[in-house]
N, C-alpha and C positions, 0 to 999 in steps of 0.2 A: 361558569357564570358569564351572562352577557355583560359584555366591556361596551358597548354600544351609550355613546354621548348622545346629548338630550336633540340635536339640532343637527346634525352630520349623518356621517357614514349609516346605508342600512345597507350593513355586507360584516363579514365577518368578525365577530367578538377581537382577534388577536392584532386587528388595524389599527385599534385604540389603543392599545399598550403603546408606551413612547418605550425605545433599547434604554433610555436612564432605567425604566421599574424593573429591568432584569426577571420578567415571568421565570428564570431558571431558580430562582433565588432560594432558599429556604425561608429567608426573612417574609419575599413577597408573595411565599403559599403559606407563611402562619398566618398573614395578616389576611388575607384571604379567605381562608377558612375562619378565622374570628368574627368575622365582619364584611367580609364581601370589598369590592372595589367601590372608590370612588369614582370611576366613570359610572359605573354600575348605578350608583346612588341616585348619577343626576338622569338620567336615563330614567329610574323610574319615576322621578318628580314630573316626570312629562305624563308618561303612560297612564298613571294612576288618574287622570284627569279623563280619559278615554273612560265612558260610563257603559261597565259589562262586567258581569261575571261568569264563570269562574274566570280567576285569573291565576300567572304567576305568582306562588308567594314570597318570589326571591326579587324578582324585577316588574312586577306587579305588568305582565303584556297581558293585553287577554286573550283569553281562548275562547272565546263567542262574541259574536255581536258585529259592530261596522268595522272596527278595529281590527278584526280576526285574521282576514285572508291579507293583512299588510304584515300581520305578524306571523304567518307562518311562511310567508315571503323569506323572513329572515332566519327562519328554523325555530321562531319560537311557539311550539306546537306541547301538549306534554309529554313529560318524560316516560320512558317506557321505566326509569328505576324509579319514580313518582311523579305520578300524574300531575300533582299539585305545583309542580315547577315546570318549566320549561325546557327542552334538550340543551339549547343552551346554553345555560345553567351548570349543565356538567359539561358540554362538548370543549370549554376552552381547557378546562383542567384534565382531559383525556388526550384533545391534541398536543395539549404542552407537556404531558409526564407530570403535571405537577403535586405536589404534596410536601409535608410536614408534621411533624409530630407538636398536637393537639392533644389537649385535654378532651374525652368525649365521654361517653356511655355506650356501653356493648348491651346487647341483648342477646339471647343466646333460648332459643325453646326446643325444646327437647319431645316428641309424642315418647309415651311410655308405653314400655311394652311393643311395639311396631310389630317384632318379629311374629312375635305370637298373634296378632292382630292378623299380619297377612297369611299367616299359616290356618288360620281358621276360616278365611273367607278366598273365591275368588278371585285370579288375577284383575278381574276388569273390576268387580265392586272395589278391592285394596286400591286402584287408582282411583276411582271414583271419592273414597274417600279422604284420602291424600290430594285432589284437586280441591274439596273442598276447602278442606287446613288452610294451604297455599292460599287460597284467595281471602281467608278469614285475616289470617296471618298478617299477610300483604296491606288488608285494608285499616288492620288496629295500628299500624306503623305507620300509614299514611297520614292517619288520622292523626297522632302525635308528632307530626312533623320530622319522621326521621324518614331513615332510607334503606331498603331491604340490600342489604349487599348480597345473599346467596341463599337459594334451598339447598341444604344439603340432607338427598335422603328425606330423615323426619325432622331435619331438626333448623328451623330457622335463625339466618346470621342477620341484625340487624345494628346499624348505627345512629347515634343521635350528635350532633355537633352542633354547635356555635354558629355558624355559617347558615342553619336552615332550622335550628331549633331554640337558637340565644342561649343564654344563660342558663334558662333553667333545663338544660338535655337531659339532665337524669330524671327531672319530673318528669319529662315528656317520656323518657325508655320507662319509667314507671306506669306511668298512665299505659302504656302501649302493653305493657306486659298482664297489669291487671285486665285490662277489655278484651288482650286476648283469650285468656282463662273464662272468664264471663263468657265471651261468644259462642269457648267451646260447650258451654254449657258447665261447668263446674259450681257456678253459684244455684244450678237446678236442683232441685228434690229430689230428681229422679237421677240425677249423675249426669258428666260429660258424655257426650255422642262421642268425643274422645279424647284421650285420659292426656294432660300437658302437664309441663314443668320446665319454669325459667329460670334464668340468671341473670343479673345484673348487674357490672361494674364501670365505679368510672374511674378513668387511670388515663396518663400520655398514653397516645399509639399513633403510629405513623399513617396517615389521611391519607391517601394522595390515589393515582392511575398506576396500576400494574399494567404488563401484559406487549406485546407485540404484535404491530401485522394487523389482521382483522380483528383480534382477541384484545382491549385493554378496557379495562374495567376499573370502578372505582371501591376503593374498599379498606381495611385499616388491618394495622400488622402490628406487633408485638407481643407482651406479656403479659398484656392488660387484656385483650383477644383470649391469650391465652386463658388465664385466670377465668374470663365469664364463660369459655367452653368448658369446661372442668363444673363449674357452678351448674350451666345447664344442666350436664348430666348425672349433677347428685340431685335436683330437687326432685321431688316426689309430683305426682298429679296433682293439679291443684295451689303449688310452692309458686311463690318468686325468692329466690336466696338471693340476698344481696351484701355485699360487700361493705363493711362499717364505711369505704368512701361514697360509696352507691348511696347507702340511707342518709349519712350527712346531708349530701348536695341534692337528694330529693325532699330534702324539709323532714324528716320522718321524726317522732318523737325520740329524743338521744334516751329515754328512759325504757328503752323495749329491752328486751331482753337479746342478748348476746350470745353465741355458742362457738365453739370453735370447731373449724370441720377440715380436716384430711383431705384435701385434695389431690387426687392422682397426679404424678407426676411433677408436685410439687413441692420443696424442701421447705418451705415453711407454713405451719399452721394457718390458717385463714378466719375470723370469726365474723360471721355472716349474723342476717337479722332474717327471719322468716316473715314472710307476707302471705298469706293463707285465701283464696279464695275458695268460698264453701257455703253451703246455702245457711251454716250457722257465724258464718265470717259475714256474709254481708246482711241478717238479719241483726249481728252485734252493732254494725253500723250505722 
């Protein structure tokens, strides 16, 4: 997040910090990741005055117009983990290590079937259609304001937090998981171009920069991680399985119906709520 005051410094995000806020702190990467910095704040009561779009939607700099080439002066260009925010944005919580265990929402998409997919086609078409995924994927999470932490294989890691998607994260990992189903074509007549299945939970899990050297990366770790990788790979084509926290905090009707499901790996039962994209799922709607 750029720490950059409204009238001062246009140089690096960590010159704002005064040693009192302790960037090591755990205290000052919850509140961070909740809400963002108060230099942060006044900084974009300036920016947002600069008439252009797109812009940041964390520090509102823009990325077009007269504004532009002062802002990528400063590195505020978009991010390569979402375009819709600025480097940044994430560059101070990479330089600093920093992170917290956060309340969030996991996204977890699974393609179904893959093995048998690339065993029936071509090496170069099985990428080709694997790059499609990727950028389908990419662009329904951008779109709900989270952040892709990883392709793994087929199966996409994605997160949603307070910091970049407020309060309502699980709507927004909702929203992202049903558009992805949609885009792959699952609400078609004719069937998905190709067959998906998500998960979604929200649970604490540790926020923050992994990694050393060249490699640090932003991303979220524990049980709750765990939980919606397990979730990914039970739901069927078509599923979003979510976690009775997941459907709470996305507004979902508490009257749906309930199941309990086995999850690998896991010592206690789980009961999920099903959300079904299907060309008779969004004709019901």
């Amino acid at each position: 997040m750029s720490l950059l005051p409204p009238t001062r410094y246009l140089c690096k995000p960590c010159d704002t910090v005064s040693e009192g806020e302790q960037p090591e702190s755990d205290e000052f990467w919850r509140d961070f990741l909740n809400g963002g910095h108060s230099k942060e704040h006044a900084f974009r009561k300036v920016v947002k005055f600069i008439p252009h779009e797109p812009r940041c939607r964390l520090c509102a700099a823009p990325f077009a117009g007269v504004g532009a080439p002062v802002m990528r002066l400063i590195g505020k260009r978009p991010s390569t983990q979402n375009p819709n925010w600025c480097g940044t944005c994430f560059k101070f919580m990479r330089d600093h290590h920093g992170g917290a265990e956060i309340e969030c929402t996991m996204l977890f998409a699974d393609v179904r079937g893959s093995t048998a997919l690339a065993e029936g086609m071509p090496a170069g078409e099985f990428r080709e259609l694997m790059e499609r995924y990727y950028q389908v994927a990419a662009a329904t999470v951008f779109e709900s304001d989270g952040v892709v932490d990883k392709f793994v294989g087929d199966e996409l890691v994605a997160m949603f937090f307070p910091l970049l998607a407020g309060d309502d994260h699980a709507k927004c990992g909702l929203s992202a998981a049903q558009a992805l189903l949609e885009a792959t074509g699952h609400a078609d007549p004719t069937g998905p171009w190709i067959p998906v299945g998500a998960g979604l939970h929200t649970g604490t899990a540790w926020v923050g920069a992994v990694g050393e050297g060249a490699y640090v990366t932003i991303t979220a770790l524990g049980d709750a991680v765990n939980t919606t990788a397990r979730l990914g790979s039970a739901a069927g084509a078509g599923e979003v399985l979510l976690t009775n926290a997941a459907a709470e905090a996305a507004g979902l009707d508490p009257g749906l119906e309930r199941r309990p499901l086995e999850l690998k790996g896991k010592q206690e039962v789980v009961d999920v709520v099903t959300v079904t994209v299907s060309p008779a799922a969004v004709a019901r709607s």
